[in-house]
NUGUKOL-172652 format. One record per residue: residue number from 1; residue in one letter; z, x, y of N, C-alpha, C in turn. Coordinates in Angstrom, 3 decimals, m for minus. Layout:
REM NUGUKOL-172652
(rec NUM, A, (Z, X, Y), (Z, X, Y), (Z, X, Y))
...
***
This chain:
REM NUGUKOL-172652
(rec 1, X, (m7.696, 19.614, 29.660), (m9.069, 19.517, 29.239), (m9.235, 18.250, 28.394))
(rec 2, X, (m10.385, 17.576, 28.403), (m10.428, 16.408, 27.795), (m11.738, 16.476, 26.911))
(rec 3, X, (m11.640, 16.747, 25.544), (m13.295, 16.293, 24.862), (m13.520, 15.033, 24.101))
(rec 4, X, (m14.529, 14.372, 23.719), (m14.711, 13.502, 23.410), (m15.334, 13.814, 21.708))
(rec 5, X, (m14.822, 13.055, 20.749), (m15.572, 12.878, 19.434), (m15.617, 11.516, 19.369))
(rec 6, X, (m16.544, 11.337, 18.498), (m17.002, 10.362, 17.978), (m17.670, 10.171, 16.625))
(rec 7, X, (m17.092, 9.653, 15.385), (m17.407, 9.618, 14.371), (m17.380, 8.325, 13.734))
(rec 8, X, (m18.165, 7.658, 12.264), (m18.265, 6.592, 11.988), (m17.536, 7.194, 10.659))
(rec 9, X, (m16.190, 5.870, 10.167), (m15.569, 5.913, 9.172), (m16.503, 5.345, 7.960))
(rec 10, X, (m16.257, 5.549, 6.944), (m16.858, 5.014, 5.948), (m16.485, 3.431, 5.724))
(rec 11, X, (m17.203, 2.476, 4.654), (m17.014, 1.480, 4.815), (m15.024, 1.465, 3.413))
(rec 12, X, (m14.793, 0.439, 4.373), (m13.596, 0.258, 3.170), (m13.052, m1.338, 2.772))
(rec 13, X, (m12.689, m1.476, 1.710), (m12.309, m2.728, 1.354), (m11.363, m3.595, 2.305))
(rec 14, X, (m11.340, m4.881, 2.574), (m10.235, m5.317, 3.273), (m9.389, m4.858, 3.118))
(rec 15, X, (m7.820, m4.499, 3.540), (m7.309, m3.915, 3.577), (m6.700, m3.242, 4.751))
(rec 16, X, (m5.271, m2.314, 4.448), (m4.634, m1.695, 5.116), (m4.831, m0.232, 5.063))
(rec 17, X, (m5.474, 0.620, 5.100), (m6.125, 1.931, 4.857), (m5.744, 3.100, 5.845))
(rec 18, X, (m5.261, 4.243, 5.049), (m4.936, 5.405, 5.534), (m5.965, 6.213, 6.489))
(rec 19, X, (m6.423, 6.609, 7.259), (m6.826, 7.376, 8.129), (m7.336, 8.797, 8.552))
(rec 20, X, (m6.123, 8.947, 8.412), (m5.232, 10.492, 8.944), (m6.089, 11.638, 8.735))
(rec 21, X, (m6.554, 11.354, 7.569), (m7.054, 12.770, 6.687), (m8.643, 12.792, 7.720))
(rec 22, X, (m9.233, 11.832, 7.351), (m10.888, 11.453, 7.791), (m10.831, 11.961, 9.100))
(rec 23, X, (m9.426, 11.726, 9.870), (m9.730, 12.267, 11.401), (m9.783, 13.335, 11.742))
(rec 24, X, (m8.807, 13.701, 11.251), (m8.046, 15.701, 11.246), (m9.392, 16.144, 10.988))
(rec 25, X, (m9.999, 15.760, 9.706), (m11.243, 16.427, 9.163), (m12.201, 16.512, 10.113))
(rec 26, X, (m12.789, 15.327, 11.202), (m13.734, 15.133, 11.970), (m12.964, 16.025, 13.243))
(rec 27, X, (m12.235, 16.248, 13.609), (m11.484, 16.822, 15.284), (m11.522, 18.115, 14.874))
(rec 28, X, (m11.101, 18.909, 13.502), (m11.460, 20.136, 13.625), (m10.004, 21.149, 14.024))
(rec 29, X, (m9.862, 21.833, 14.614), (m8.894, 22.513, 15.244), (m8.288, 21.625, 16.436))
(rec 30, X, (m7.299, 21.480, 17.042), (m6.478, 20.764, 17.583), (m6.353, 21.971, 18.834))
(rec 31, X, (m5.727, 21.548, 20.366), (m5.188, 22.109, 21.317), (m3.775, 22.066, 20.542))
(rec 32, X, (m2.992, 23.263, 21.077), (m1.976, 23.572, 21.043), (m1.394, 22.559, 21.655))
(rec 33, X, (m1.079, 21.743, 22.819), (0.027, 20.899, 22.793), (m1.332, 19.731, 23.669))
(rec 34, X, (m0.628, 18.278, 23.731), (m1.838, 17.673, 24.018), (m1.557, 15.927, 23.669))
(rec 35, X, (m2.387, 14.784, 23.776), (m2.554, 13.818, 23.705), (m3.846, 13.569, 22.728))
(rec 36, X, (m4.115, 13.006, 21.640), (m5.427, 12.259, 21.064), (m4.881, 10.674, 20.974))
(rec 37, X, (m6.034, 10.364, 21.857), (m6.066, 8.924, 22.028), (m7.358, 8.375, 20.795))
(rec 38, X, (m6.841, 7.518, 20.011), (m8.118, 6.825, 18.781), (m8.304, 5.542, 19.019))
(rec 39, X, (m10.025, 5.256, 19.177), (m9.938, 4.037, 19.496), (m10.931, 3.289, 17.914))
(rec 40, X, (m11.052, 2.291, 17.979), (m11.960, 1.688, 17.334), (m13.129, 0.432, 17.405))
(rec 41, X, (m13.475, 1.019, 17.747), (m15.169, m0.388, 18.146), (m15.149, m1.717, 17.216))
(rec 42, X, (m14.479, m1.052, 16.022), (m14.925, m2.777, 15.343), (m13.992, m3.624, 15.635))
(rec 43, X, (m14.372, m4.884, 16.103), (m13.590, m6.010, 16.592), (m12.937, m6.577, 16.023))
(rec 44, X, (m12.852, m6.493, 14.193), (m12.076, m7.212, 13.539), (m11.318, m5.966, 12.414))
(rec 45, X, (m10.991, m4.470, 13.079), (m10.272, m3.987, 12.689), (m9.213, m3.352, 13.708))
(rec 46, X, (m8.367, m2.763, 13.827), (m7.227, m2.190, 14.214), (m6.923, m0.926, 13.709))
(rec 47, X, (m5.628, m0.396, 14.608), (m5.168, 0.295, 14.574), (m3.938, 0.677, 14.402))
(rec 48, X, (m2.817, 1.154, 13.802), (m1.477, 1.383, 14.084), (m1.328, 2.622, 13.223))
(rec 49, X, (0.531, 3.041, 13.727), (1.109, 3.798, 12.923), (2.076, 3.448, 12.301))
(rec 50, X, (2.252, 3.936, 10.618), (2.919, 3.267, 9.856), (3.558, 4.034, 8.625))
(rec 51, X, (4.968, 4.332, 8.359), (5.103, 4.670, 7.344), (3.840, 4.883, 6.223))
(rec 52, X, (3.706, 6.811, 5.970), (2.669, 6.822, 4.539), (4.053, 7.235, 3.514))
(rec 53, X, (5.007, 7.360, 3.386), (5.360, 7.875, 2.238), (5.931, 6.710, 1.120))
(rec 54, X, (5.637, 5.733, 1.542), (6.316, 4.692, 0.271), (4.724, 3.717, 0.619))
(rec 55, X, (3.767, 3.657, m0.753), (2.597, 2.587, m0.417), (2.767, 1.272, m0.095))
(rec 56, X, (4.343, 1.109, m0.938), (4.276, m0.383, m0.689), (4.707, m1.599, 0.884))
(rec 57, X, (5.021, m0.592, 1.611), (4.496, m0.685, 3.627), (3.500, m1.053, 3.650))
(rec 58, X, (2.499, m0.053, 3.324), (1.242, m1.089, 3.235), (0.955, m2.346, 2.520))
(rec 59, X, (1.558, m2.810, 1.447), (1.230, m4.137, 1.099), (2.500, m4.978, 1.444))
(rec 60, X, (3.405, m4.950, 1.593), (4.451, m5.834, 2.639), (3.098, m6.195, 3.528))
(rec 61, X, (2.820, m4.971, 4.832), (2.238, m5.682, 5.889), (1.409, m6.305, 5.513))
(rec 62, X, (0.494, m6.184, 4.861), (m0.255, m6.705, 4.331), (0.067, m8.079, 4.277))
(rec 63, X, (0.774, m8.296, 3.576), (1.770, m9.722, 2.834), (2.362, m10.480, 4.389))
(rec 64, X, (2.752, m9.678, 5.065), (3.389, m10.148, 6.247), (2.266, m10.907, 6.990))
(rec 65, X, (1.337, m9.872, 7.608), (0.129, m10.411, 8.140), (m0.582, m11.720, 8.018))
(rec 66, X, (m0.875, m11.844, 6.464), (m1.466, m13.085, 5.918), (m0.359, m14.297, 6.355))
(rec 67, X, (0.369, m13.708, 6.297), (1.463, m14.953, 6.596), (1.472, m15.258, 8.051))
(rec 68, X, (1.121, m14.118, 8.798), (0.978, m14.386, 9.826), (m0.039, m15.350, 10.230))
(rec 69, X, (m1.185, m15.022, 10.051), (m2.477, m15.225, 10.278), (m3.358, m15.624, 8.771))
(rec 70, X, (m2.887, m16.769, 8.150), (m3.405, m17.069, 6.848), (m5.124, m17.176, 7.383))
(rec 71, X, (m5.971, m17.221, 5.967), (m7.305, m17.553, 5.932), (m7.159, m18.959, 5.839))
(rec 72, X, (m8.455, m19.380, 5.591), (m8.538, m21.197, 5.066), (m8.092, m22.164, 6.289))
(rec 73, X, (m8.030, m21.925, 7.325), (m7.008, m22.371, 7.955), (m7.964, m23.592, 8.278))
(rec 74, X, (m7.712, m24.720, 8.584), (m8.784, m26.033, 9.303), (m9.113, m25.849, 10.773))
(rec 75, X, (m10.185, m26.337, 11.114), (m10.740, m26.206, 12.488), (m11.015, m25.128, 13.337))
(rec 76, X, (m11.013, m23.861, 12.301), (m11.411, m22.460, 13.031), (m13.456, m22.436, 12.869))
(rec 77, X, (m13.584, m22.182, 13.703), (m14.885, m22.499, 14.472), (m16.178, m20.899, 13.692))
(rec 78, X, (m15.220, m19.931, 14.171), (m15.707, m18.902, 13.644), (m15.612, m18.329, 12.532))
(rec 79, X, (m16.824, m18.448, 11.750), (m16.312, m18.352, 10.142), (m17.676, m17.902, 9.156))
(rec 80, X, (m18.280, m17.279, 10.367), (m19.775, m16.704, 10.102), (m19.607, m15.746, 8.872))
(rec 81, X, (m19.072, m15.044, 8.599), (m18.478, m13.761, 7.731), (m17.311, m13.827, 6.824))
(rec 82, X, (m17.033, m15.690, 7.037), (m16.125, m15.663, 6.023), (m14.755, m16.461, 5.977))
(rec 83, X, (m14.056, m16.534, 5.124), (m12.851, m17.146, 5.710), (m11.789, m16.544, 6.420))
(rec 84, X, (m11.685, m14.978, 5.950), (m11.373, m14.203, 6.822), (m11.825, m13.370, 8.019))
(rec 85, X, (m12.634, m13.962, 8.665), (m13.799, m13.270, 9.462), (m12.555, m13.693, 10.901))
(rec 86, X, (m12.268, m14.839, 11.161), (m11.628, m15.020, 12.354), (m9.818, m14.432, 12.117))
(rec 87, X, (m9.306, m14.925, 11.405), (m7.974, m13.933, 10.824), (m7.906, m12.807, 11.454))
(rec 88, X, (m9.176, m12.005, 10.414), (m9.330, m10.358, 11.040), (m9.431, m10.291, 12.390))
(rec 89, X, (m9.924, m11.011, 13.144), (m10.547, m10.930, 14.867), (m8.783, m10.924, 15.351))
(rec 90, X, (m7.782, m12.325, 14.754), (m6.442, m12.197, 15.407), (m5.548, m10.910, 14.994))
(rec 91, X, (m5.850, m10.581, 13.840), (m5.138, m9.783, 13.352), (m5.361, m8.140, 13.927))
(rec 92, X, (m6.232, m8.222, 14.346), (m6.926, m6.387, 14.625), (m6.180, m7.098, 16.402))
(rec 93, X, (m6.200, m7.474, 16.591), (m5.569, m7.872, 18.144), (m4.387, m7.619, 18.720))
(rec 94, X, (m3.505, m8.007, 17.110), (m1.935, m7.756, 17.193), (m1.681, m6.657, 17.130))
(rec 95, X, (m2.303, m5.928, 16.114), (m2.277, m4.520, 16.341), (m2.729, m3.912, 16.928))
(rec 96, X, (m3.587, m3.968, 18.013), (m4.679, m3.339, 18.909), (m5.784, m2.493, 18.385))
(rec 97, X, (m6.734, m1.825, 19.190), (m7.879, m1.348, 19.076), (m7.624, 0.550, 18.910))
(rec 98, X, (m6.486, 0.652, 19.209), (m5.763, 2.262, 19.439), (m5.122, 2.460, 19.754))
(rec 99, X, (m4.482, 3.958, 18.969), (m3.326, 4.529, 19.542), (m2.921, 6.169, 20.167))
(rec 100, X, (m2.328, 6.219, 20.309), (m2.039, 7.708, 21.410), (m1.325, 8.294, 20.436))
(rec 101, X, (m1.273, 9.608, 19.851), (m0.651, 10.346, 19.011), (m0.216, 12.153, 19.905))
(rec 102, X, (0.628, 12.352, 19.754), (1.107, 13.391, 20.452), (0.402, 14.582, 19.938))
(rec 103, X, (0.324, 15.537, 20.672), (m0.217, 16.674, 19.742), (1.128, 18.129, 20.099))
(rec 104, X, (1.102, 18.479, 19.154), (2.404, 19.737, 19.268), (2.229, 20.771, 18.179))
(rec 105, X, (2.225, 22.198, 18.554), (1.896, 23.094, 17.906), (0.817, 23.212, 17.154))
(rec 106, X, (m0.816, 22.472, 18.043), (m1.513, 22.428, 17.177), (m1.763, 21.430, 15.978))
(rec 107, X, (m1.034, 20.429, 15.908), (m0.792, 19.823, 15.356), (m0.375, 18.058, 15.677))
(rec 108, X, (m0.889, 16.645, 14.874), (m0.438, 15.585, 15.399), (1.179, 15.400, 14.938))
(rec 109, X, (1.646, 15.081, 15.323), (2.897, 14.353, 15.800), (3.392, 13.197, 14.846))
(rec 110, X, (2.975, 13.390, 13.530), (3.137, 12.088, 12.761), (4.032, 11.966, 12.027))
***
């Protein structure tokens, strides 16, 4: 069986931001065993899965990222929203738009 939700996250600071909770909350009861696929519409955010039990994963990547994909950079064209406006566009890319999370006993797979 396949249903569809659809919900709008709240707004959040740049950043690397936890999830998990906001979704569970919006999906409700879960199938007993199963696939949830999450996608995300905004073009200059992403998706992944990532160590939650130590915060500072999140600011490594964080740290990593920028390094990846610094702001300020010369001759970036798109920059309507900012200096990080095109960054974010490469960066939500590398990580993609969604991911597939297992479902088992009612439960995600995380």
């Amino acid at each position: 069986m396949v249903t569809h939700h659809e919900f709008i996250l709240p707004p959040f600071p740049r950043g690397y931001h936890i999830i998990t909770a906001l979704l569970v909350e919006q999906l409700g009861d879960l199938p007993k065993s199963g696939l949830l696929n999450v996608f995300i519409k905004h073009t200059s955010a992403g998706l992944t899965i990532s160590e939650n039990a130590d915060p500072d994963v999140r600011e490594d990547f964080e740290l990593l990222m920028d390094r990846i994909v610094p702001e300020n950079l010369p001759n970036l064209k798109h920059t309507m929203e900012g200096p990080d406006d095109m960054p974010s566009h490469v960066k939500s890319s590398l990580v993609g738009s969604h991911v597939t999370i297992p479902i088992a006993n009612g439960r995600l797979m995380l």
